[in-house]
Backbone as JSON, one array per atom type, in Angstrom:
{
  "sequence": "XXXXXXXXXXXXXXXXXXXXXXXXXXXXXXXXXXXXXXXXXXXXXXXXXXXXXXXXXXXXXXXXXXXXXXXXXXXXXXXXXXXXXXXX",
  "N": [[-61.02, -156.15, -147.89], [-61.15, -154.48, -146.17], [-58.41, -154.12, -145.06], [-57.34, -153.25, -147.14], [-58.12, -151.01, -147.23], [-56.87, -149.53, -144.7], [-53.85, -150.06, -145.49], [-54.36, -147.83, -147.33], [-54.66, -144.97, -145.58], [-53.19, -145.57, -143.94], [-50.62, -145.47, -145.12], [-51.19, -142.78, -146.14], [-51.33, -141.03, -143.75], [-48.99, -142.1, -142.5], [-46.38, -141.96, -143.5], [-43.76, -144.13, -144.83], [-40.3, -143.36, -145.33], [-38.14, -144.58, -147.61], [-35.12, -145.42, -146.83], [-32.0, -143.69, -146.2], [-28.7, -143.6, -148.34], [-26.48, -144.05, -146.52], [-27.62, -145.5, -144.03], [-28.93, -147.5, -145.76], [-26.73, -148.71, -146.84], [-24.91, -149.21, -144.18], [-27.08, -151.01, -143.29], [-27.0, -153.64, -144.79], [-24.6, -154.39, -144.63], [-24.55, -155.23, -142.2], [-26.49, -157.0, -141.86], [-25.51, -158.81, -143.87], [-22.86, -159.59, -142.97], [-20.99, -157.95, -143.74], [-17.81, -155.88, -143.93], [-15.62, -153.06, -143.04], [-13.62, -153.2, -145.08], [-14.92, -154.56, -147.06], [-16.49, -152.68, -147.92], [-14.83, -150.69, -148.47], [-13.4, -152.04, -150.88], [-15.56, -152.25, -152.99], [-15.83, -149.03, -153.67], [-13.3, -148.18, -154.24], [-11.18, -147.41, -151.72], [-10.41, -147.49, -148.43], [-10.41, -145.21, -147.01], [-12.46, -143.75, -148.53], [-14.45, -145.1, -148.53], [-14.57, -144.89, -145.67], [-15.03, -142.07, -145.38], [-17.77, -141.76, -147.2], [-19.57, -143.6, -145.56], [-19.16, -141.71, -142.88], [-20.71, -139.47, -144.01], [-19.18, -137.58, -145.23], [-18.79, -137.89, -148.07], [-20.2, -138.02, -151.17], [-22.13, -140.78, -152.61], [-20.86, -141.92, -155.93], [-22.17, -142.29, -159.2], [-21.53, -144.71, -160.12], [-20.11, -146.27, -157.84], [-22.55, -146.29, -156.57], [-24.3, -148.16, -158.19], [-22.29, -150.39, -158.6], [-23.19, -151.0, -155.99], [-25.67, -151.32, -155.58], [-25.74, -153.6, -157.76], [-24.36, -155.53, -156.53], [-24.53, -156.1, -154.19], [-27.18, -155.78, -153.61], [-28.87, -153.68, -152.65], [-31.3, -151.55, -152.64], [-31.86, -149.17, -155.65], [-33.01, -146.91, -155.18], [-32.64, -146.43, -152.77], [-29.87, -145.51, -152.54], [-29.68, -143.58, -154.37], [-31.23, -141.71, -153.85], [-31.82, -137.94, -153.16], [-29.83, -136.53, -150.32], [-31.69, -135.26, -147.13], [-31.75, -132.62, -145.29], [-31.41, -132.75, -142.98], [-30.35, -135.13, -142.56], [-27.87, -134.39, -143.75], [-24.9, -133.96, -142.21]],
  "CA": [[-61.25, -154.78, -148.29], [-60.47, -153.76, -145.34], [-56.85, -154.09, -144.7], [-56.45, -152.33, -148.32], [-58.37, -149.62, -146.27], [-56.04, -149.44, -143.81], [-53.02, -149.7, -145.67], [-53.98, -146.71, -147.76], [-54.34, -144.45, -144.84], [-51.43, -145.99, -143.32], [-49.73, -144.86, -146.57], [-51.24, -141.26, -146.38], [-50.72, -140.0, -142.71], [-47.77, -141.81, -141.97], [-45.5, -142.71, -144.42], [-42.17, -144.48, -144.4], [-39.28, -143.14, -145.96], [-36.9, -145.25, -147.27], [-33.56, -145.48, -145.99], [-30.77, -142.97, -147.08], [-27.83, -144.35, -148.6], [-25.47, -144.42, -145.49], [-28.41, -146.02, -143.71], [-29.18, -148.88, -146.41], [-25.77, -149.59, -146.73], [-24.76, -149.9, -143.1], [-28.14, -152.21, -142.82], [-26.76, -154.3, -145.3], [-23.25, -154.84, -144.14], [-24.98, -155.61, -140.81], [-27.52, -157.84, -142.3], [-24.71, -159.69, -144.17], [-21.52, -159.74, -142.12], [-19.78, -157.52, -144.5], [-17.53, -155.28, -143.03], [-15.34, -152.02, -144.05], [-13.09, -153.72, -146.01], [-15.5, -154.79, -148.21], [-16.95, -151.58, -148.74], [-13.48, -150.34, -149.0], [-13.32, -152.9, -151.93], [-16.75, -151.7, -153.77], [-15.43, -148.05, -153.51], [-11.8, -147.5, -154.1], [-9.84, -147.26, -151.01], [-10.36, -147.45, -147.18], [-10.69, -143.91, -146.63], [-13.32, -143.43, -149.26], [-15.3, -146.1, -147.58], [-15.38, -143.84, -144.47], [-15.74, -140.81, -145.86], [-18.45, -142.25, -147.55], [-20.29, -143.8, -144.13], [-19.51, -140.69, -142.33], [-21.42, -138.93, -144.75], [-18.33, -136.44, -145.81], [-18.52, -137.76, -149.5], [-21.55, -139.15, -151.61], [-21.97, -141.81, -153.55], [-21.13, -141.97, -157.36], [-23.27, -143.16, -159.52], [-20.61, -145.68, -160.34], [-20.43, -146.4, -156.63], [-24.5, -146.99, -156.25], [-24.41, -148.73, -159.16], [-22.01, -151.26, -157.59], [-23.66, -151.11, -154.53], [-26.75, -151.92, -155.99], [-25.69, -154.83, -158.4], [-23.37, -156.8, -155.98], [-25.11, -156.22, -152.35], [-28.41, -155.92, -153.69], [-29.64, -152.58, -152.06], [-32.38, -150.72, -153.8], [-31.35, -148.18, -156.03], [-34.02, -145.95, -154.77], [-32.37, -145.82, -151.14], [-28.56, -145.31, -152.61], [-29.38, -142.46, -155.35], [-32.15, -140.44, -153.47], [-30.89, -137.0, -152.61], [-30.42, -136.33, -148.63], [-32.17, -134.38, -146.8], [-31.26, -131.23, -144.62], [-31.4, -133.79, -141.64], [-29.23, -136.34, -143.25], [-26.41, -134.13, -144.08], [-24.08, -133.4, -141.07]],
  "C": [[-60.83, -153.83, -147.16], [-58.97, -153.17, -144.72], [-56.5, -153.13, -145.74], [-57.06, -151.13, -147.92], [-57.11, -149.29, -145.71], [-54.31, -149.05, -144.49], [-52.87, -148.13, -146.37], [-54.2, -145.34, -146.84], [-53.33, -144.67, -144.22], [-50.42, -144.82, -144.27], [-49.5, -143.1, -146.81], [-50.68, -140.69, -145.22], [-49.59, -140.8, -142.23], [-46.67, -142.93, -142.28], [-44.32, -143.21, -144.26], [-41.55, -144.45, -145.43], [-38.52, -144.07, -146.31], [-35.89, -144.87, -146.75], [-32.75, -144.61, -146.97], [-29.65, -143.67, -147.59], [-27.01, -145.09, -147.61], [-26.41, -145.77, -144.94], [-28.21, -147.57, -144.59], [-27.72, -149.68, -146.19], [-24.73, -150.16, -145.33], [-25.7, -151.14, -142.81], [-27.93, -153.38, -144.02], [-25.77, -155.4, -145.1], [-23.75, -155.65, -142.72], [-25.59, -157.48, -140.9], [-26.18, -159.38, -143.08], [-23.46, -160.2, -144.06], [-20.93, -159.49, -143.13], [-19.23, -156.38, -143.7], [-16.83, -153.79, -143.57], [-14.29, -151.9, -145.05], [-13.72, -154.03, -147.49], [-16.36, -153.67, -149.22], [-16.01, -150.65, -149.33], [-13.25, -151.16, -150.41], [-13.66, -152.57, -153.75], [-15.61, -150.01, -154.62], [-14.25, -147.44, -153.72], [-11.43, -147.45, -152.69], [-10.58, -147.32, -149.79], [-11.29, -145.89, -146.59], [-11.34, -143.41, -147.51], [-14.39, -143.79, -148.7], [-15.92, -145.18, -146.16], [-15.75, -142.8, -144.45], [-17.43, -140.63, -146.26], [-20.0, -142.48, -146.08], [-20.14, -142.9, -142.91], [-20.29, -139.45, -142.58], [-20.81, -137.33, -145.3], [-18.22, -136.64, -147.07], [-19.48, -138.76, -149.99], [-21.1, -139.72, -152.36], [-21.73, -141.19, -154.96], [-22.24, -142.47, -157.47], [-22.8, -144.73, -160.18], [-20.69, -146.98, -159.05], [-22.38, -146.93, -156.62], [-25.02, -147.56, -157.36], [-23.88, -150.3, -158.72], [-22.24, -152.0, -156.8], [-24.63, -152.12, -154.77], [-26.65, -153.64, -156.14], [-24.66, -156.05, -157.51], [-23.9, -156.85, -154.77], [-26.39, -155.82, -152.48], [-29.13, -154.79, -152.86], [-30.49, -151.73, -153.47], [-31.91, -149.72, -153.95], [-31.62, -147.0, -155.59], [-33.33, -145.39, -153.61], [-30.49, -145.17, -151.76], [-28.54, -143.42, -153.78], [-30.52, -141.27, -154.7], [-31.22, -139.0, -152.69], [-31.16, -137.24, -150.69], [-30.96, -135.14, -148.17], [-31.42, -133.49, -145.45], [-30.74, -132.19, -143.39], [-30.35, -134.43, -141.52], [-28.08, -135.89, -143.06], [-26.05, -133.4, -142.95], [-23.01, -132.85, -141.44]]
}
């Protein structure tokens, strides 16, 4: 009873965001020795791919659809909007 204490204060003052798209999908590629070819692959072209992971062009929903169903990232982290922070 206690721990489910704990987690739900945990939960209230200090929550964890998931991961933004760029984010998930660099920690993926990382996680599974894929590289930018392969996201070049997913994505149409090379220079989509980086556009993409430089955060000059968002995902489709085609794209995080993709993403999702072949490299297994949660949809949640690929379709959430970004925040003010996020976008450079």
């Amino acid at each position: 009873m206690l721990s489910t204490l704990i987690e739900a204060y945990e939960a209230t003052h200090w929550p964890i965001d998931p991961p933004d798209a760029v984010e998930a999908i660099r920690f993926r590629m990382e996680q599974s020795g894929l590289g930018h070819a392969d996201l070049a692959r997913l994505v149409g072209s090379r220079s989509r791919a980086s556009e993409i992971l430089r955060r000059k062009r968002p995902l489709t929903l085609e794209q995080a659809w993709k993403l999702h169903e072949q490299w297994q990232i949660p949809a949640e982290a690929l379709l959430r909007p970004a925040s003010p922070a996020e976008k450079h």
